[in-house]
LOKE-663726 format. One record per residue (C-alpha): z negated, x negated, y negated. Coordinates in steps of 0.05 Angstrom, whole numbers, plus 5000, padded with zeros to 4 digits. Each point is the difference from the previous one (the first is absolute). Layout:
// residues N
ZXY/...
END
This chain:
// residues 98
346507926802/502049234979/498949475053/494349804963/496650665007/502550075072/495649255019/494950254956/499650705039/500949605073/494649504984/494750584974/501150345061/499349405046/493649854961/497850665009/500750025076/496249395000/494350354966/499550515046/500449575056/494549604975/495350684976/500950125074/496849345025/494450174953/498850655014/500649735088/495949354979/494150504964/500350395054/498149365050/495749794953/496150614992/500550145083/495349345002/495450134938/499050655040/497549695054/496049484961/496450644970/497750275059/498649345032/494949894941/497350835006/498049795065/496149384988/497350254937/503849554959/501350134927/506950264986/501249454949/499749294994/500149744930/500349325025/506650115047/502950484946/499149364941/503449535049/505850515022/502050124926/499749244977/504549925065/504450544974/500249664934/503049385028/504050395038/502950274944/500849474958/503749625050/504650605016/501950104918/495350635001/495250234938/493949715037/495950594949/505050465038/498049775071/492550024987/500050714968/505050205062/494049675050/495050304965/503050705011/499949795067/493449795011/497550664963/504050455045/497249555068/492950084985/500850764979/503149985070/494249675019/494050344974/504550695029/498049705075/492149914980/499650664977/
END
């Protein structure tokens, strides 16, 4: 290998084990995230509360949008990523009115 390919090799790795050290804080920070949505879910079974709130679920993704934007993210990319989100909470959801 030339140096050049050597650096090259060093910095994809190093890039690399950043990656994986950030898909872990996603995967931990979902798993947080989810942990409370949980409990929101069966907080709302109880009381007979719908298990979604379109108004909280427009503010959240305009939120997110900023969010994004100010981070350097596709702010289409964030909503579609919330929006997954909110689908898989209020399946949760609806799972603890059944």
């Amino acid at each position: 290998m030339t140096d050049a390919s050597t650096r090259a090799a060093d910095l994809l790795k190093e890039h690399r084990e950043s990656i994986d050290r950030l898909d872990a804080i996603l995967v931990y920070t979902l798993g947080e995230r989810f942990k409370h949505t949980q409990a929101v879910g069966k907080l709302k079974a109880e009381h007979d509360l719908p298990p979604s709130d379109p108004n909280r679920e427009a503010k959240q993704i305009e939120r997110l949008e900023d969010l994004a934007t100010r981070a350097n993210l596709d702010p289409e990319f964030a909503k579609k990523f919330l929006n997954f989100i909110i689908d898989e909470v209020i399946r949760h959801h609806k799972k603890h009115q059944e």
